[in-house]
C-alpha positions as a printed NumPy array, in Angstrom:
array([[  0.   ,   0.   ,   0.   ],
       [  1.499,   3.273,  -1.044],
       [  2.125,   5.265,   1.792],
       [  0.287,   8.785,   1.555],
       [ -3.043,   5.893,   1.294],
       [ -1.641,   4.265,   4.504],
       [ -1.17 ,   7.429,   6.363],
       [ -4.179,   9.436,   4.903],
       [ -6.628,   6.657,   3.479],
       [ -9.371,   7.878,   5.575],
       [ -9.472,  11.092,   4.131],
       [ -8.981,  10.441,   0.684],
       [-11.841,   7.94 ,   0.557],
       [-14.349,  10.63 ,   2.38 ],
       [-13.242,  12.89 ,  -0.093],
       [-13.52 ,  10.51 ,  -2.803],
       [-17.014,  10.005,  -2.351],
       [-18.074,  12.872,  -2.038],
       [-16.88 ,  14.098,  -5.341],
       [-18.193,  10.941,  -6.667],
       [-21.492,  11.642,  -5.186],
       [-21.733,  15.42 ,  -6.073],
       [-21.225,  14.249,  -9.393],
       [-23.988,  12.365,  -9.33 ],
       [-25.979,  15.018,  -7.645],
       [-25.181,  17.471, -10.167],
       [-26.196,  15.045, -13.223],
       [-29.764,  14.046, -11.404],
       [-30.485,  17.961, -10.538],
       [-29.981,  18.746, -14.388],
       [-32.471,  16.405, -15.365],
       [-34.844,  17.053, -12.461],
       [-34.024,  20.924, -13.573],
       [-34.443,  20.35 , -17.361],
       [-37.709,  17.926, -17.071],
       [-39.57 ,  21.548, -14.797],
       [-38.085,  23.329, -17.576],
       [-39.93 ,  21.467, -20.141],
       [-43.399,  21.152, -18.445],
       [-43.177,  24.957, -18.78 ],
       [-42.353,  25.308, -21.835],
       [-38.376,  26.016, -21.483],
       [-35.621,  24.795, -23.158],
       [-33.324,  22.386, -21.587],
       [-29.955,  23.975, -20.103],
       [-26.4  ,  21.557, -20.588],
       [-24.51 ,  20.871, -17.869],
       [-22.131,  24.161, -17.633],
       [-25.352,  25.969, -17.955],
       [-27.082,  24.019, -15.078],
       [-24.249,  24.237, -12.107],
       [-24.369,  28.149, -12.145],
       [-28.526,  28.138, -11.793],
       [-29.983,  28.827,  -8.664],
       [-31.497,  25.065,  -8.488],
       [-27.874,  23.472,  -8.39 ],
       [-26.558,  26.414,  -6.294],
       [-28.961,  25.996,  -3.803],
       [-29.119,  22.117,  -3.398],
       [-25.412,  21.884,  -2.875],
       [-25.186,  24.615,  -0.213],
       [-28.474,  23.902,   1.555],
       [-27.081,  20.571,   2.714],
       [-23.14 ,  21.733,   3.379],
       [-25.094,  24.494,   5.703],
       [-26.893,  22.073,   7.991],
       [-23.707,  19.395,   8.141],
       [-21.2  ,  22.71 ,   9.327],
       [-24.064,  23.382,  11.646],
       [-24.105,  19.982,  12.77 ],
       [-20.582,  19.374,  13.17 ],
       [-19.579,  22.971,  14.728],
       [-22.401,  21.956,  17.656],
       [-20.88 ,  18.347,  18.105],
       [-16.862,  19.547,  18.895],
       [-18.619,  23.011,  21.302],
       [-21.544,  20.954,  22.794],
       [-19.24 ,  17.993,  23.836],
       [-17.075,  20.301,  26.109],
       [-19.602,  20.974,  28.749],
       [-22.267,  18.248,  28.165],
       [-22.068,  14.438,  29.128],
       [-23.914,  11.713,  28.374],
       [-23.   ,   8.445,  30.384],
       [-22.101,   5.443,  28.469],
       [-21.641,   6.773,  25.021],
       [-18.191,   6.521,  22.26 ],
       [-18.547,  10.107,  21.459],
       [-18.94 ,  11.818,  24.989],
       [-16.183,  12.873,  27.5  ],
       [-15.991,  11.396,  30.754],
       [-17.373,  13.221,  33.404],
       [-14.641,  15.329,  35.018],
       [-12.401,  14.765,  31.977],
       [ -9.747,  17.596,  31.752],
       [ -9.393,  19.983,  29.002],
       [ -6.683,  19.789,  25.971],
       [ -3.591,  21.437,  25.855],
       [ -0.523,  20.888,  28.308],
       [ -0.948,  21.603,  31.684],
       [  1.081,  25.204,  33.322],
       [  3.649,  23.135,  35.008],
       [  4.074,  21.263,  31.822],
       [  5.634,  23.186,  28.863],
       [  5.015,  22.852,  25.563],
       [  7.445,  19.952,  23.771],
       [  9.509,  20.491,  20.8  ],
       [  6.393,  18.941,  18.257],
       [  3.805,  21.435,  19.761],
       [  2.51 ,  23.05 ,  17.217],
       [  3.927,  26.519,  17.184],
       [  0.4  ,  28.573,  17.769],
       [  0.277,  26.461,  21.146],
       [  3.562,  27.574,  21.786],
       [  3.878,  31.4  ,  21.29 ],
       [  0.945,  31.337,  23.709],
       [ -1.46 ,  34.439,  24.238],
       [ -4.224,  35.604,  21.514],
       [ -2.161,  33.508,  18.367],
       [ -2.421,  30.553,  21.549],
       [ -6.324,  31.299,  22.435],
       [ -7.397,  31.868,  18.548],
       [ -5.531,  28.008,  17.869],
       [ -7.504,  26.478,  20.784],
       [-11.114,  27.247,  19.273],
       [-10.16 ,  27.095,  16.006],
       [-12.209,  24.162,  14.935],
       [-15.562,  25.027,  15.887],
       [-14.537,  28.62 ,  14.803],
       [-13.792,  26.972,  11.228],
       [-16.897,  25.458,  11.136],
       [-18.484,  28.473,  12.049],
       [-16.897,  30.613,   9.136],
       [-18.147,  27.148,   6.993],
       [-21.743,  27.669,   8.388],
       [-21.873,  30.839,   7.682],
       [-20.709,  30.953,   4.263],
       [-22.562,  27.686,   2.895],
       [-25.715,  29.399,   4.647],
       [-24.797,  32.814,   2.308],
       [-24.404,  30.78 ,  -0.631],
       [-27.409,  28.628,   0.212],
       [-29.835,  31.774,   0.13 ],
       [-27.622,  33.297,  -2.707],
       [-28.478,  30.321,  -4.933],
       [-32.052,  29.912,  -3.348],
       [-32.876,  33.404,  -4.133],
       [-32.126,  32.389,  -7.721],
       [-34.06 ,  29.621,  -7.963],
       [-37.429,  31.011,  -6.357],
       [-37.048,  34.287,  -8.048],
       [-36.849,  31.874, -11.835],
       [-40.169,  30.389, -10.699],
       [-41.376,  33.512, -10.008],
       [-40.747,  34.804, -13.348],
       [-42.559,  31.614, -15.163],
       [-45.592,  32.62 , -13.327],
       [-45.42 ,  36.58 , -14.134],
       [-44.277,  37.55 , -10.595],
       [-41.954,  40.311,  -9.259],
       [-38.321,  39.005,  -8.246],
       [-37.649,  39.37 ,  -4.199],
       [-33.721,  40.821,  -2.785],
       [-31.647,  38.772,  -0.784],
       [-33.187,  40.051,   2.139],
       [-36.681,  39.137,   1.128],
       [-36.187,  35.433,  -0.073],
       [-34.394,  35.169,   3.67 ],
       [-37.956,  35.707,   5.101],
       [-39.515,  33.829,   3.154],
       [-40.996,  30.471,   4.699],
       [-39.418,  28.733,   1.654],
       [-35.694,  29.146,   2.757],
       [-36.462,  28.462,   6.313],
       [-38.331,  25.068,   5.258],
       [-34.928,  24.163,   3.072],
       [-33.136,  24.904,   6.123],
       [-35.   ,  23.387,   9.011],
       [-35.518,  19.91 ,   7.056],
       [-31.651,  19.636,   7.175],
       [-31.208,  21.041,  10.47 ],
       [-33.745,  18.405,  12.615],
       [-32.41 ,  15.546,  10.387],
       [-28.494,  16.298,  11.486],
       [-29.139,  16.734,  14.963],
       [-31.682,  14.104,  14.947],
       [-28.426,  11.302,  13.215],
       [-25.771,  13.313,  15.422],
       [-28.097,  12.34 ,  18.943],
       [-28.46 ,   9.06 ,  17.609],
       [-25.079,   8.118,  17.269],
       [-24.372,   9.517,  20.853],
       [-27.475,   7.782,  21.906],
       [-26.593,   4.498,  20.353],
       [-22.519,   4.083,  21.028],
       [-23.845,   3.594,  24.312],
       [-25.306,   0.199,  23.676],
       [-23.726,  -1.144,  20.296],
       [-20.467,  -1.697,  19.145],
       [-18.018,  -1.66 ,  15.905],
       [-14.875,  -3.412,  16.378],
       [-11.818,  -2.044,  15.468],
       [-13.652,   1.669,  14.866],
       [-12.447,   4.362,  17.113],
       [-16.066,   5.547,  17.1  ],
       [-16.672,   2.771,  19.224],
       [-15.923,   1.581,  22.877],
       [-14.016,  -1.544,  23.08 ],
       [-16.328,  -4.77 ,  22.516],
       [-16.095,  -6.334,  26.3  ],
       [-16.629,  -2.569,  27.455],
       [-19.401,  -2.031,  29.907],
       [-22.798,   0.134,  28.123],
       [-21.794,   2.777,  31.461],
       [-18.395,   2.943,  30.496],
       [-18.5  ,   6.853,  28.91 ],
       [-15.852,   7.501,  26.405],
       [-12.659,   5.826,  24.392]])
């Protein structure tokens, strides 16, 4: 096995997917797009044409802006909530990352760690704060390409276009937004939920298989 696989299989394959998958998304949202198109009377778009419509715009950033959400939540909600028995949940009690004061930094600490103060503070909430920025942006995009989309449809049916601002109150984003929102948190609690009783051996997602159901954590 060559070794950047070895060392960084697990990444490559998540990645791999999902550019295999968005593929596919992209090629089944053209002909969903295409097929509206022609029940009103439209021509059909090609593929260049489709990914810079609203309709593909939208569908890809509608579902990146619930799974930031969802992850951001997981890494900032696991540092001061518990829940006995589960994989994914600190033990109660657990102490925080980062070396401890009478401990200094080693010679592999990564160098924001080690020049300490704001560069220190900004490294040690950097994930969810990457997330965050991720969110926030997919959730931009998301009403940027939604806006596009609901303001075609309103054109086919002799309506006036909304602004940015007006799609965003519209009950149409919110409903594009919510449905992903209550089905992340609703996968991410039952994954916490189940690693309490159920096991995968040999995944770190998983307690050990002989491992008590109260046992909380790795």
């Amino acid at each position: 096995m060559p070794r950047i696989f070895r060392d960084n299989g697990l990444s490559i394959v998540l990645f791999g997917l999902f550019a295999v998958f968005l593929l596919g998304q992209t090629i089944a949202g053209r002909a969903v797009y295409n097929q509206q198109r022609s029940r009103q009377g439209g021509a059909p778009v090609d593929y260049p044409g489709y990914l810079a419509t609203g309709h593909n715009i939208e569908a890809i950033f509608e579902n990146w802006e619930s799974e930031f959400l969802q992850m951001g939540a997981n890494v900032v909600l696991a540092i001061f909530l518990i829940q006995k028995g589960s994989a994914v949940s600190k033990k109660p009690h657990d102490p925080g990352g980062g070396p401890k004061p009478d401990r200094p930094p080693g010679p592999n600490t990564p160098w924001p760690a080690r020049r300490g103060g704001w560069v220190r503070t900004l490294y040690a909430n950097s994930l969810p704060l990457a997330f965050l920025a991720l969110f926030a942006l997919s959730f931009l995009l998301h009403a940027v390409g939604g806006r596009l989309d609901y303001n075609d449809q309103m054109a086919r049916q002799g309506q006036s276009p909304v602004s940015l601002a007006g799609f965003l109150g519209t009950p149409t984003f919110w409903f594009q937004s919510f449905q992903n929102y209550q089905s992340e948190f609703l996968s991410l609690g039952s994954m916490v939920v189940l690693s309490i009783f159920l096991r995968q051996a040999g995944s770190p997602q998983s307690k050990a298989v002989d491992a008590p159901n109260s046992q909380t954590g790795h």
